[in-house]
N, C-alpha and C positions, 0 to 999 in steps of 0.2 A: 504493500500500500504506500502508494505517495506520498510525501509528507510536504507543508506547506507552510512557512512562519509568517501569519497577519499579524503587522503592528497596529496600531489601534482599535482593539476589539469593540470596543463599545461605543466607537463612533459611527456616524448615521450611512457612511460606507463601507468601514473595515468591519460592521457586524452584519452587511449585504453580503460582503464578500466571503465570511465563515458562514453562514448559510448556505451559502451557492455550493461553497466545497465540500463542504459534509455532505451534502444532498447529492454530489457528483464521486460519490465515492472516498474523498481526497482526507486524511489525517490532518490534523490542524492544529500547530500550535498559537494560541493569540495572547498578547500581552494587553499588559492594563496597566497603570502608574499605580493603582492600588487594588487592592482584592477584598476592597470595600464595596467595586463593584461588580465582583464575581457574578452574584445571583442576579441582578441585572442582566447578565448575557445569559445564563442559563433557565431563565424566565422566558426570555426573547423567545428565545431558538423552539423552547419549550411548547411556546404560541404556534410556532409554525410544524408543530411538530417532527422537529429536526430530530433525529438522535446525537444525544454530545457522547458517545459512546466512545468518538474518535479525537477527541477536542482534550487538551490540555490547554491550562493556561499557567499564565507565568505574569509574577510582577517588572516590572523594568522603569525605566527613567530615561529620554532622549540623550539626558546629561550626564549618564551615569554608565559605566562598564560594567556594573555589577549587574547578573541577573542574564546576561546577553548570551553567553558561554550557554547557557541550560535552557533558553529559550529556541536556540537556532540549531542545536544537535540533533544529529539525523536529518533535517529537512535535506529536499532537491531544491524547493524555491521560496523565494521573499518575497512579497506584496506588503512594500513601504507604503501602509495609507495615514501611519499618525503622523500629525501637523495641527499647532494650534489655529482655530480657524475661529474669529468672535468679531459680531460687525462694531460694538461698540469697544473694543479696545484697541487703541491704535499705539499704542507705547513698540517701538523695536524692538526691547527685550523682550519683550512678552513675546513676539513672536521668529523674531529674527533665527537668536541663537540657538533656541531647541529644534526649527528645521532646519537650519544651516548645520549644526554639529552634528543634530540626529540622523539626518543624512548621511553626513561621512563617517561617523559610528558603523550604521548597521550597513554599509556596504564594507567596511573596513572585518566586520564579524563575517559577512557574507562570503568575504575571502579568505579569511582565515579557514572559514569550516567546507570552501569546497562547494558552494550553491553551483549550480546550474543557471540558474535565471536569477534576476531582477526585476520587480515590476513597481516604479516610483511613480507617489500620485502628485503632480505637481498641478496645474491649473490652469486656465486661462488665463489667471491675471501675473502667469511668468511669460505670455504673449502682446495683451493687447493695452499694457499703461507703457506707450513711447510718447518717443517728442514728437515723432510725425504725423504729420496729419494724413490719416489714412480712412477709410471706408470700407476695406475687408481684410482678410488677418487668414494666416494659415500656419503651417508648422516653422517656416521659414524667419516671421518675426519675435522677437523678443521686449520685450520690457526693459525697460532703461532704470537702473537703481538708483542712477544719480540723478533721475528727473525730480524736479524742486515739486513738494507736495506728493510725490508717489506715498498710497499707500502702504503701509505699514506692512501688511499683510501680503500687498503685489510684492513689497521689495525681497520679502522674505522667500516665496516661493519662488520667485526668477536666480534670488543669491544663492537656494539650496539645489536647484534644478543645475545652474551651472558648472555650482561644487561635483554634484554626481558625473557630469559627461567630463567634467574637468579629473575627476579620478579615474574615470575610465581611460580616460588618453594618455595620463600619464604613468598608469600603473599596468600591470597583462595579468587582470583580474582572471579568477577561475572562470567565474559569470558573465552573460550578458546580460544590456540593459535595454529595458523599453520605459521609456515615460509618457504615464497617462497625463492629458490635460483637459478635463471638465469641465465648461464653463457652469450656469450657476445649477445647484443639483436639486431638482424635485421630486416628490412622488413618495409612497408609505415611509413611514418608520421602521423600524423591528422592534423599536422600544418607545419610550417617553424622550427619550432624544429627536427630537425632530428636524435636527439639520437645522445648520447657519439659514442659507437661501430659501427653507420652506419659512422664515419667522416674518419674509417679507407677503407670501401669501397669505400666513396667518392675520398682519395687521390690515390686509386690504377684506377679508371679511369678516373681519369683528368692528369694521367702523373705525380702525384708531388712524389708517390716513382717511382725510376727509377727499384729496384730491390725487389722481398720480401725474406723474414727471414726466415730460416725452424723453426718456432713456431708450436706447437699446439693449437689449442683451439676447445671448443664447443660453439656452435650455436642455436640458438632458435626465432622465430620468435616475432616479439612484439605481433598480434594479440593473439597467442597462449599462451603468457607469462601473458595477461590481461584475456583468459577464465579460466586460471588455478587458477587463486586470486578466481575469484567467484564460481567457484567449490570447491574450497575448501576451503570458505567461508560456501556455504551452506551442506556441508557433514563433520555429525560427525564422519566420517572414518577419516577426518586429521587432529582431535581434539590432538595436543601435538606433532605433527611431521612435520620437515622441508622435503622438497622435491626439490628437484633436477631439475628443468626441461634446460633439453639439450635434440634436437634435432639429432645430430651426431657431432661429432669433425672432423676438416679439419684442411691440413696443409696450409698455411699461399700461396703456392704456388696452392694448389689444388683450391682455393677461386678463384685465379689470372685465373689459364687456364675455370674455370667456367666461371666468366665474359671476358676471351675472346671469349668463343666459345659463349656467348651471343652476339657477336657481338662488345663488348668494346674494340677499336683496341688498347688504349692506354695502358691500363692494361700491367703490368711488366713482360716477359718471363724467367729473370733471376734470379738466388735466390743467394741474398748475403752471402758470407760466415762469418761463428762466426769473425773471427778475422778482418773483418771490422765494422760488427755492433761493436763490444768493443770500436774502434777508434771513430766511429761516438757516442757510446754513451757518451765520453767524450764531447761533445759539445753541445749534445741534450739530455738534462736530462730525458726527458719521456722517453728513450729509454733503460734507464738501467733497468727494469724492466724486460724487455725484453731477455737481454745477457743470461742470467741463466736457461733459459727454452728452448734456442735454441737447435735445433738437439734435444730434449725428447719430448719422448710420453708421450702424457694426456689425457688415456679414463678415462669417466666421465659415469658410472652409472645413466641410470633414470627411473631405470625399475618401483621406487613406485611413479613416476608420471602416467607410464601406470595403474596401479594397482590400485591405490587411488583415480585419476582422470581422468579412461578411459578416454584415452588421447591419442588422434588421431595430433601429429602437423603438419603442413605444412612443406615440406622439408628445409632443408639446402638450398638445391640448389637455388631452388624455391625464398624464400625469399631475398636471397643476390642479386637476379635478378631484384625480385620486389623492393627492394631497388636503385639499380642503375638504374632502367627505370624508381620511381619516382626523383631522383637527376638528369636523365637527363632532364624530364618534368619541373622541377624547374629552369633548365637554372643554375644547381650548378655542372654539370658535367665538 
């Protein structure tokens, strides 16, 4: 039986992606930073009637060597999905140094012990916060660290993505690597975790935006976001290449009349103009991120997800729906 070490178990990807693998046969070891929230992943899996029959876990730390040795023993392969990911903290350290280091840790264990694969989840926003003025984006662009105002959280995943292909080139790793990059990720939970990008679904049907933003972005489902690690996990087709997976890009407004015509009465009919969001981002600092992409288009390229990992995803639609019918079954709507 194959074996498979996920870092972040009990985030709203990396406990996708132990699901998937138990369910596909696969041994799984998954880490936690603490084993406070063991029963949380074993309640999940529990729901979907998973058997953790094959499931170990292990505590570990990004920061820390200890724990790493007993974590990665025995595996064939790594699926990097831990990353702090929180839209209202934007401090560097918070998020910088635990992808940046945890990064080159667990590919630095991953050779030691002899992995096969690599599969690092890094993101879209280690592609599409540059200085240029651009209108579509593919695997080919990068985020600029040194751009004045880069988020916090772009800077960190563009600095840990580069560390990774940066140690691949300089070192003749046992392993190869592929990096996923997601833009923003919707659709069920496995747990009361509900993901960074579903908490912006949740505030457009509970009423708490009154208006939305002409923003773009792209969309991908979590289920989809966790088949694409393991497929390209087990195909030397995406041995040394990052991939894109976005399902389609929606304006920030088109999301809003989706979930109304799903029935979401509360959901916002009106779209705030630039020069309010500017005022409001003066008080709401998450929001200045935001100002600079208003009113522009961001197609988002992912044609070598279809290609690489015949890759079929659930809609857009679809999943932003599934989303807000499980936050209303949660009693979180």
């Amino acid at each position: 039986m194959k074996k498979v070490l996920v870092t972040g178990t009990t985030g709203f990807i990396g406990l996708h992606c132990v699901n998937q693998l138990l369910n596909k046969g696969f041994a799984v070891h998954g880490t936690l930073r603490s084993f406070d929230r063991k029963n949380e992943v074993m309640d999940a899996l529990a729901l979907q009637n998973t058997s953790t029959e094959n499931l170990s876990l292990f505590e570990t730390d990004l920061l820390d060597d200890k724990g790493w040795d007993e974590a990665i023993e025995g595996c064939e392969y790594v699926l990097h999905v831990a990353s702090p990911f929180v839209l209202s903290q934007e401090s560097e350290d918070f998020f910088i140094k635990p992808a940046v280091e945890g990064s080159l840790r667990i590919l630095s264990f991953a050779n030691k012990h002899h992995i096969k694969k690599v599969v690092l989840t890094s993101s879209f926003a280690a592609i599409g916060d540059t200085l240029e003025e651009k209108d579509s984006f593919d695997e080919t662009d990068w985020s600029d660290p040194n751009k004045k105002n880069i988020r916090a959280y772009s800077k960190s995943k563009t600095l840990a993505e580069k560390a990774a292909w940066d140690y691949v080139t300089s070192n003749t790793p046992s392993f190869s690597l592929t990096v996923i990059n997601p833009v923003a990720v919707t659709g069920p939970s496995l747990s009361k975790d509900m993901g960074t990008s579903n908490s912006i679904v949740r505030q457009m049907i509970n009423g708490q935006i009154p208006a939305t933003s002409k923003v773009h972005f792209g969309y991908v489902d979590v289920r989809d976001v966790a088949t694409a690690h393991i497929t390209a996990m087990l195909s030397n087709q995406t041995d040394g290449e990052r991939i894109i997976v976005s399902e389609k890009t929606l304006w920030m407004d088109e999301v809003a009349t989706i979930l109304r015509n799903a029935g979401f009465d509360k959901t916002p009919s009106k779209v705030m103009p630039k020069w309010v969001m500017q005022i409001m981002s003066i008080f709401k600092k998450d929001l200045k991120f935001i100002v600079p992409i208003i009113n522009k288009r961001r197609d988002i390229t992912s044609t070598k997800a279809k290609d690489l990992l015949n890759w079929e995803p659930i809609s857009a639609e679809q999943s932003i729906i599934d989303t807000a019918k499980q936050l209303q079954d949660y009693n979180l709507a």
